[in-house]
Short mmCIF file of the C-alpha atoms (twelve columns), coordinates in Angstrom:
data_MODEL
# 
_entry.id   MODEL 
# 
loop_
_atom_site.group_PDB 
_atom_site.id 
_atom_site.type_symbol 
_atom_site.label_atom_id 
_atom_site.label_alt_id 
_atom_site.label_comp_id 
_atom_site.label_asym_id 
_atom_site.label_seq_id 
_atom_site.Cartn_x 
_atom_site.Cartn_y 
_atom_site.Cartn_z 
_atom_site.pdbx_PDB_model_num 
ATOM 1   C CA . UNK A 1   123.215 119.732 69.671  1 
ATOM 2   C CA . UNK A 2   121.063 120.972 72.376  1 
ATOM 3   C CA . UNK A 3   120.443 119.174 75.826  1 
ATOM 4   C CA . UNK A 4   117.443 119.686 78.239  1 
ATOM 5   C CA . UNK A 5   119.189 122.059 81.087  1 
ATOM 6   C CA . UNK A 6   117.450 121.670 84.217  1 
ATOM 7   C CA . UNK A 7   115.507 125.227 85.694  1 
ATOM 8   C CA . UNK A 8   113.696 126.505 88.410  1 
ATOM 9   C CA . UNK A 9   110.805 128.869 87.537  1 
ATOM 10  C CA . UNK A 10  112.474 129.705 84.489  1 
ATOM 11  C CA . UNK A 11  116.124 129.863 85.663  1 
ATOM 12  C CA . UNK A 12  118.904 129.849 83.826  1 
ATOM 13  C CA . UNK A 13  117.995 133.741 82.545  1 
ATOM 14  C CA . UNK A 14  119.827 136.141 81.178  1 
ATOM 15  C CA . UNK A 15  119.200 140.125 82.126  1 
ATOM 16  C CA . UNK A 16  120.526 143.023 80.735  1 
ATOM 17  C CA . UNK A 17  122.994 145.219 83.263  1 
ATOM 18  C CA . UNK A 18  123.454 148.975 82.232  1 
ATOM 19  C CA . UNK A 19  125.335 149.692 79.025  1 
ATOM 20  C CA . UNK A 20  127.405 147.274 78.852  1 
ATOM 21  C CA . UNK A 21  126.772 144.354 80.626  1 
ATOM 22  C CA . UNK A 22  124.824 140.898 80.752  1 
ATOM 23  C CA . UNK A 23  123.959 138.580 83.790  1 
ATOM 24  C CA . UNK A 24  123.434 135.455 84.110  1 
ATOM 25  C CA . UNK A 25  121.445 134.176 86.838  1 
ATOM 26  C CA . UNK A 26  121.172 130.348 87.942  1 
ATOM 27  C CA . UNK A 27  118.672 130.474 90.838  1 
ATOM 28  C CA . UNK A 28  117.301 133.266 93.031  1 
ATOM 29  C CA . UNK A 29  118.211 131.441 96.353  1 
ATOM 30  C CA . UNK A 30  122.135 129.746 96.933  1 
ATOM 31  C CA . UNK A 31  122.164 126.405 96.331  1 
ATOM 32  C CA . UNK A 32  125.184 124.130 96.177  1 
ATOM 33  C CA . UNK A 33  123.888 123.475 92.278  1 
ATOM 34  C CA . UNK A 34  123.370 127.078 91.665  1 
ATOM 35  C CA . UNK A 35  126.990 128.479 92.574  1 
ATOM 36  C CA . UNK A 36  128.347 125.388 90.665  1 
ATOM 37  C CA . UNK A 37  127.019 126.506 87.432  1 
ATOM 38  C CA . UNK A 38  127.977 129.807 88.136  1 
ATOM 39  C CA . UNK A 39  131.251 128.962 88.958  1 
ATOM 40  C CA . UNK A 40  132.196 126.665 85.891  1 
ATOM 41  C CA . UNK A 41  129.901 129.150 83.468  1 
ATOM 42  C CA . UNK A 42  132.104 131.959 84.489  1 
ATOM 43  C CA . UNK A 43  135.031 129.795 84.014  1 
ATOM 44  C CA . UNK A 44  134.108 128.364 80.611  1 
ATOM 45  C CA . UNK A 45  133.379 131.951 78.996  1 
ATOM 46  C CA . UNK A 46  136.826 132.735 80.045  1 
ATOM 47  C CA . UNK A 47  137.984 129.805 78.147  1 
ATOM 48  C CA . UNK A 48  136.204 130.307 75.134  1 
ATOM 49  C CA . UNK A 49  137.157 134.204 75.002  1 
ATOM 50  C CA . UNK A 50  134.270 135.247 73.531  1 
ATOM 51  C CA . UNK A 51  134.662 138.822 71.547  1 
ATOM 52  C CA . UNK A 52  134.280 141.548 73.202  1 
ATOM 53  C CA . UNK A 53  134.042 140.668 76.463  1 
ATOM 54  C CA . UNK A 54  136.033 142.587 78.913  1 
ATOM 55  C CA . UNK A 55  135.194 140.855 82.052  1 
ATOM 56  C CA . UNK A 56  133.385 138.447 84.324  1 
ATOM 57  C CA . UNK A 57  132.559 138.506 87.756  1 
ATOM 58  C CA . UNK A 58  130.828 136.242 89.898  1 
ATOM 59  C CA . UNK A 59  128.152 136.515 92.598  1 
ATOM 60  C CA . UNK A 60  126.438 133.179 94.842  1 
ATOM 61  C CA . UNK A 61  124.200 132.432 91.736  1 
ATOM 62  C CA . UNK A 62  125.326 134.553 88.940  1 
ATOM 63  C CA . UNK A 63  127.935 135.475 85.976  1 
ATOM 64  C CA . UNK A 64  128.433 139.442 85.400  1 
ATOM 65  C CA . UNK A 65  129.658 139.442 81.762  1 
ATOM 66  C CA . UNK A 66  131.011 142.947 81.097  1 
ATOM 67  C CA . UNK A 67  131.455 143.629 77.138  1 
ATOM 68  C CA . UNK A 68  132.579 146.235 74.318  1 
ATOM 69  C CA . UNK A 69  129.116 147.341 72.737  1 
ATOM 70  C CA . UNK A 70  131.204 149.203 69.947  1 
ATOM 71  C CA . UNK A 71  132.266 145.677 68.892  1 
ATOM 72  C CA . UNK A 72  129.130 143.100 70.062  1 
ATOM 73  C CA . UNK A 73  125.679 144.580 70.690  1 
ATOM 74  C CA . UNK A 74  123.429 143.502 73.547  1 
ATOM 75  C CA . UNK A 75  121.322 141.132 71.385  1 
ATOM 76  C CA . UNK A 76  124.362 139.451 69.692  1 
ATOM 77  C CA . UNK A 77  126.097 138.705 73.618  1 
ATOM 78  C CA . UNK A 78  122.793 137.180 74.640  1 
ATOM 79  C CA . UNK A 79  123.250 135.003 71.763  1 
ATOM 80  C CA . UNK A 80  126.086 133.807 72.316  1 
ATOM 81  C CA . UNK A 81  125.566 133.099 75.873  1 
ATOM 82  C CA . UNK A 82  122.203 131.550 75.639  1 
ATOM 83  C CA . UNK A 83  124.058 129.256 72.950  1 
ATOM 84  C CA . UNK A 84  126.208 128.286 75.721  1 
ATOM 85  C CA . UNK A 85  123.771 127.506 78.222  1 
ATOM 86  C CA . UNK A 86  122.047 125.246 75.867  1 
ATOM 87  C CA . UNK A 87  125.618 123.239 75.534  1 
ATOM 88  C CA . UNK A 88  124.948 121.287 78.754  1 
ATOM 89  C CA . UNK A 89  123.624 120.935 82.222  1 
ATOM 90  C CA . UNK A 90  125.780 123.597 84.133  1 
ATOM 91  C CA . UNK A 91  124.100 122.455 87.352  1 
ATOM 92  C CA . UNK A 92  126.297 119.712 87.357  1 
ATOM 93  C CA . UNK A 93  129.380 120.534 85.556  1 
ATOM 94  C CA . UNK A 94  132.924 120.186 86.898  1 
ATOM 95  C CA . UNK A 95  134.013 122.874 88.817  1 
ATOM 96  C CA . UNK A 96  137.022 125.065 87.195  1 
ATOM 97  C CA . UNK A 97  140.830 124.069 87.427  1 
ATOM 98  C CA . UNK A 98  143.405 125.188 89.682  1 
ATOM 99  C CA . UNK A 99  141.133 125.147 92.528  1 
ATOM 100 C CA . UNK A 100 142.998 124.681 96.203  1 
ATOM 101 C CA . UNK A 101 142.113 123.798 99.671  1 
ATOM 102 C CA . UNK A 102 143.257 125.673 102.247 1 
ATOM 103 C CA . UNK A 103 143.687 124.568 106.167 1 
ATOM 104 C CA . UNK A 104 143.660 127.566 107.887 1 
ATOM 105 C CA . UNK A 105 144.137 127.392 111.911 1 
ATOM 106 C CA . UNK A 106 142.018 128.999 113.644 1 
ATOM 107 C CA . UNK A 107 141.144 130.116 117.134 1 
ATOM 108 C CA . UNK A 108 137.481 129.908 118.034 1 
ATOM 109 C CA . UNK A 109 135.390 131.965 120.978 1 
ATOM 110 C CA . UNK A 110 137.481 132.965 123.932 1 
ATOM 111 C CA . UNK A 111 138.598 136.698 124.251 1 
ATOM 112 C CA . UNK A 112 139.834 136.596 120.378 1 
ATOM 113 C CA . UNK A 113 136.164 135.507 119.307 1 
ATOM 114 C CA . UNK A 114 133.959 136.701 121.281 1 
ATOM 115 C CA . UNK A 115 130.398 135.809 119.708 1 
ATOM 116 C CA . UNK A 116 130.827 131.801 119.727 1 
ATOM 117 C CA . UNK A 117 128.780 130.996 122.459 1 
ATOM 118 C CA . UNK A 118 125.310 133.034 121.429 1 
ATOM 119 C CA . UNK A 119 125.855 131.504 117.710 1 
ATOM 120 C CA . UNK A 120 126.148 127.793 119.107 1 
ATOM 121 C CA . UNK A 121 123.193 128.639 121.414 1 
ATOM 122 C CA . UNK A 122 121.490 129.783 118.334 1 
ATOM 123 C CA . UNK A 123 122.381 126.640 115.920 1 
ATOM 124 C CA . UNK A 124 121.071 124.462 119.330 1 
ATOM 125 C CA . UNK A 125 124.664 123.095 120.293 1 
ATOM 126 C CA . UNK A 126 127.331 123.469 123.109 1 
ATOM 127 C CA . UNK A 127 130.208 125.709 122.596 1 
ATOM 128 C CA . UNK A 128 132.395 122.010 122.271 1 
ATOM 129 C CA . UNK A 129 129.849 120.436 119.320 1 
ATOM 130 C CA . UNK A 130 129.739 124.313 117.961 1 
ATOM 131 C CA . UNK A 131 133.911 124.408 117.950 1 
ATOM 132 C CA . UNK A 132 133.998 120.393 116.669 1 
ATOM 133 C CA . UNK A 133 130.767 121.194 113.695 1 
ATOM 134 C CA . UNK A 134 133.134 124.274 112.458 1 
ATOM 135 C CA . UNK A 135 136.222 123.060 112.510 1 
ATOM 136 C CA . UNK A 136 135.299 119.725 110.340 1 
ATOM 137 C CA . UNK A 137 133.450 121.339 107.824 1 
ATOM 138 C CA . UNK A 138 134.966 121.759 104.336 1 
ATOM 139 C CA . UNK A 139 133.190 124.984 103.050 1 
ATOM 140 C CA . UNK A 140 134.077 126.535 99.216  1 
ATOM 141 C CA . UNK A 141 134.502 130.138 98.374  1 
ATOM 142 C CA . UNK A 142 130.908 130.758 96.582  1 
ATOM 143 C CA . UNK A 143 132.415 134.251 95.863  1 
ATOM 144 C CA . UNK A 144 134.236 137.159 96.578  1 
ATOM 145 C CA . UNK A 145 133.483 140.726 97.085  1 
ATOM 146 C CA . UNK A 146 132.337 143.129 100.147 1 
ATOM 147 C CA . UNK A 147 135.678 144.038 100.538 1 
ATOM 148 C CA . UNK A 148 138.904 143.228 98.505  1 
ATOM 149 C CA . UNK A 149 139.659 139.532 98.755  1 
ATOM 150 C CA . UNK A 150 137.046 138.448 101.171 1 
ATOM 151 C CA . UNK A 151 134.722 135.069 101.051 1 
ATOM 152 C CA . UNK A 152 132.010 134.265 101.190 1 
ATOM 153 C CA . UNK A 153 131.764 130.511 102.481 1 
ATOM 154 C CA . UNK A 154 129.850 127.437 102.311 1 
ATOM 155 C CA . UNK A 155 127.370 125.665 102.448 1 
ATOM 156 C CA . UNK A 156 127.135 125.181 106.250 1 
ATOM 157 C CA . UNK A 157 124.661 122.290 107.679 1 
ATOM 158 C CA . UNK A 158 121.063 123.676 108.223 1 
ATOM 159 C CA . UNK A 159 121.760 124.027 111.709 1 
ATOM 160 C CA . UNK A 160 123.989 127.099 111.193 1 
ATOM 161 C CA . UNK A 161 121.015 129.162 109.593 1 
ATOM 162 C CA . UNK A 162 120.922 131.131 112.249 1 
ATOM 163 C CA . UNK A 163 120.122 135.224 111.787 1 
ATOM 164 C CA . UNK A 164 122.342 137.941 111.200 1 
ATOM 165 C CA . UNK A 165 122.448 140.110 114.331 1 
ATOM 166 C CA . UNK A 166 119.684 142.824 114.586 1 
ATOM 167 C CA . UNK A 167 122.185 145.681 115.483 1 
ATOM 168 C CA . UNK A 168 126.181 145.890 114.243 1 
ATOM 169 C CA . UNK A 169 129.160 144.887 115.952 1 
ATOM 170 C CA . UNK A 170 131.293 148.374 115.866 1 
ATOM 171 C CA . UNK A 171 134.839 146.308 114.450 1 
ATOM 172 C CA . UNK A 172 135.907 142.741 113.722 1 
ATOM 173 C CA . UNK A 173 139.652 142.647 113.144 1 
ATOM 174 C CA . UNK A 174 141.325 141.297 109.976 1 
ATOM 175 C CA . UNK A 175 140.952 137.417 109.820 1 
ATOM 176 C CA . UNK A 176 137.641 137.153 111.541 1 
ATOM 177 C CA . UNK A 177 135.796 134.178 111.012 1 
ATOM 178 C CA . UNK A 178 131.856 134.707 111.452 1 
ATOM 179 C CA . UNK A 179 128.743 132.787 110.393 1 
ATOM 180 C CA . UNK A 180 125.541 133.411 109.849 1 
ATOM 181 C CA . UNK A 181 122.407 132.016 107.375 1 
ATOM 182 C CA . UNK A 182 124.506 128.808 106.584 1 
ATOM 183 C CA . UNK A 183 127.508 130.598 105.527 1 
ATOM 184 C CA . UNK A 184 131.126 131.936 106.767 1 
ATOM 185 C CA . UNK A 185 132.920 135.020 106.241 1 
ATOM 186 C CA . UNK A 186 136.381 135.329 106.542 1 
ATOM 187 C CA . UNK A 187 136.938 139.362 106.445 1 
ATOM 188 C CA . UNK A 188 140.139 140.676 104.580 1 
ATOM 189 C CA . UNK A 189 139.812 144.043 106.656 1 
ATOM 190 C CA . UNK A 190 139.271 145.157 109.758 1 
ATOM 191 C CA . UNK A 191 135.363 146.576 109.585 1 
ATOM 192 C CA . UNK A 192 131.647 146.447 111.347 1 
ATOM 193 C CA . UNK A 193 129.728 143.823 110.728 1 
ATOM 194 C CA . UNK A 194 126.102 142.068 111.363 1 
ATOM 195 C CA . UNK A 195 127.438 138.891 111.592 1 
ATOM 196 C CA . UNK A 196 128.567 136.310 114.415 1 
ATOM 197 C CA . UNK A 197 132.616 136.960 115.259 1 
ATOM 198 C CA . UNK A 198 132.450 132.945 116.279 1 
ATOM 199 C CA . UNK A 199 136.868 132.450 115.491 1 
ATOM 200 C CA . UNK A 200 139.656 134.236 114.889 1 
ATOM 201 C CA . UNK A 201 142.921 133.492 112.242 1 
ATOM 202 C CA . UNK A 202 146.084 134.918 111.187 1 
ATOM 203 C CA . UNK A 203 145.559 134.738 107.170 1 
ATOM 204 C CA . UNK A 204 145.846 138.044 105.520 1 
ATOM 205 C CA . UNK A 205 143.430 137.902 102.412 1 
ATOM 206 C CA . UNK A 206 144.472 140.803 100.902 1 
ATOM 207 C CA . UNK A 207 147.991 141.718 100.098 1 
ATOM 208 C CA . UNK A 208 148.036 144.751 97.481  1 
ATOM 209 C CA . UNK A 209 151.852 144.450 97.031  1 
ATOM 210 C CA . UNK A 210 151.966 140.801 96.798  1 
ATOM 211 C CA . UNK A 211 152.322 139.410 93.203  1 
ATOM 212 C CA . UNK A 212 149.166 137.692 93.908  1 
ATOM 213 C CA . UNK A 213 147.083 140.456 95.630  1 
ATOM 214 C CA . UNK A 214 144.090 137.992 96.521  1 
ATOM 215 C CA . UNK A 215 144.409 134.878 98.334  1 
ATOM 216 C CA . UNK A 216 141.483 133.320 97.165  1 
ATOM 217 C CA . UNK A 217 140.227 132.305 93.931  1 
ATOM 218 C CA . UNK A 218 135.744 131.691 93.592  1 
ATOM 219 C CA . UNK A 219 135.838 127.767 93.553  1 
ATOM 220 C CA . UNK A 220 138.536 127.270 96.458  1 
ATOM 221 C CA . UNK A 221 137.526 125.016 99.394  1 
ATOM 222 C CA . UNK A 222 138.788 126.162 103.176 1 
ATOM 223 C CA . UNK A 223 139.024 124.095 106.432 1 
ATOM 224 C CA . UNK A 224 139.083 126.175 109.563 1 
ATOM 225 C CA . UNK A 225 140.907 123.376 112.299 1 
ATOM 226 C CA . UNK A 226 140.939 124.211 115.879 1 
ATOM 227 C CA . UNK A 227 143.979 125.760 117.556 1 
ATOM 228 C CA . UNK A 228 144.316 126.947 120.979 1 
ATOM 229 C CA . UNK A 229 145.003 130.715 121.163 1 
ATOM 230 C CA . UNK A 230 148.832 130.095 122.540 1 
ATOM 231 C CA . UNK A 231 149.403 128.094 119.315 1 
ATOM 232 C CA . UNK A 232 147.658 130.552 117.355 1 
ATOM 233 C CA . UNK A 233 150.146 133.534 118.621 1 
ATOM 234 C CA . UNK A 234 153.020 131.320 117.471 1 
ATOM 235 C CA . UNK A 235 151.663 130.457 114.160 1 
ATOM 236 C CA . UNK A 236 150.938 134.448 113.732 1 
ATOM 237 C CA . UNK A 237 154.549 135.444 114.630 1 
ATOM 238 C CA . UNK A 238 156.199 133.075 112.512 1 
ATOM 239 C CA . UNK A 239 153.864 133.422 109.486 1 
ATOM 240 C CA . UNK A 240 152.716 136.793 109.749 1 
ATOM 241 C CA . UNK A 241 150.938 136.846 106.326 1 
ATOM 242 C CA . UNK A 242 149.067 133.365 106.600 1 
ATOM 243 C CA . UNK A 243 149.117 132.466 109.956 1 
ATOM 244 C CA . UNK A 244 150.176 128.982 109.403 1 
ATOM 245 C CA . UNK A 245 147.176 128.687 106.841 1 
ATOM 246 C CA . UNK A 246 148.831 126.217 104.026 1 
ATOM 247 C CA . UNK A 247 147.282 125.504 100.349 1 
ATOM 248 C CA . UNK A 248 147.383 122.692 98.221  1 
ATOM 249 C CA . UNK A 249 146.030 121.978 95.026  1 
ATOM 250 C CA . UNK A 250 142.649 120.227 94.483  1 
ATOM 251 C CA . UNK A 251 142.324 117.483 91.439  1 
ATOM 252 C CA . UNK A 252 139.458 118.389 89.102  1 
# 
């Protein structure tokens, strides 16, 4: 049986990607509500193994579903999907299994983060209320992608809307932590970015030879505590591929 599914200007829709592909979209702007749905969508078409689907993907506020057109056509897939989306209210389902929180210590502004005190001038706070507001928030991964392994994070509190920078930094190191428009990313690779280098950890993301390559699963929450830099050089020598950053699991 069908129930009423909640929709913004005719969200949930489904759009057709190249050959072989579908996508879901639950909003056009990020909303808590909006990567929810994606996330447990995504995670309850994996469950269901529909045929022919090769693979999803997530973005903030959609589900890529990649299939084998030899096998399902385009109108069949839609089918199927729509049928799910009629199931329930995805805007307030559970979020997938397995999920973890991860503390990760972190060092913020100072010579290893450079870029703290323009962001906290920017959100309207001292560098202390800037350091305190980061390091208590409890942000989830809303997705992955960029780069291999790396976050995006969030929601932050409005105050942390603050612009992208108008020209790019030339390098932020592996383990940056930088903010802009009510997010956090946490890069998995040394590269240039337009956004706010505000702290600075010792987690390594992306481990290609690891039996887990990615650290990070869409759905994971993060904590970024406070850690003076002298602390944070220990941590880093000791744990070289975390940086002290420990996981545990998260009940459903």
């Amino acid at each position: 049986m069908s129930v009423p599914i909640p929709s913004s200007e005719g969200f949930p829709l489904i759009r057709t990607v190249g050959l072989h592909g579908l996508l879901v979209t639950f909003s056009d702007t990020l909303t808590e509500a909006a990567n929810r749905a994606t996330l447990a969508f995504r995670g309850a078409v994996d469950e269901r193994a529909l045929p022919a689907v090769l693979e999803t993907s997530t973005s903030l506020a959609s589900v890529f579903v990649r299939f084998d057109t030899s096998d399902v056509g385009h109108e069949q897939m839609r089918g199927l999907l729509q049928q799910m989306l009629d199931e329930r209210d995805w805007y307030s389902a559970d979020l997938p299994e397995g999920r973890r929180l991860w503390r990760v210590p972190t060092v913020y502004g100072g010579g290893l983060a450079p870029q703290l005190a323009e962001a906290a001038d920017l959100a309207g706070l001292s560098e202390t209320k800037a350091v305190e507001s980061l390091s208590n928030a409890r942000v989830r991964v809303l997705t992955i992608g960029f780069a291999p392994g790396q976050p995006y994070l969030g929601p932050l509190g409005e105050e942390w809307n603050i612009p992208r920078q108008s020209e790019l930094t030339p390098m932020v190191p592996a383990g940056a932590l930088v903010v802009a428009i009510s997010q956090l990313v946490l890069f998995s690779s040394a590269t240039p970015t337009g956004w706010r280098h505000v702290g600075q950890t010792g987690i390594r993301l992306f481990q290609p030879d690891a039996a887990r390559p990615f650290a990070l699963n869409p759905g994971d929450e993060m904590e970024f505590p406070s850690v003076s830099e002298a602390e944070f050089r220990r941590l880093t020598e000791a744990d070289p591929n975390f940086g002290g950053a420990i996981a545990t699991e998260l009940s459903a």
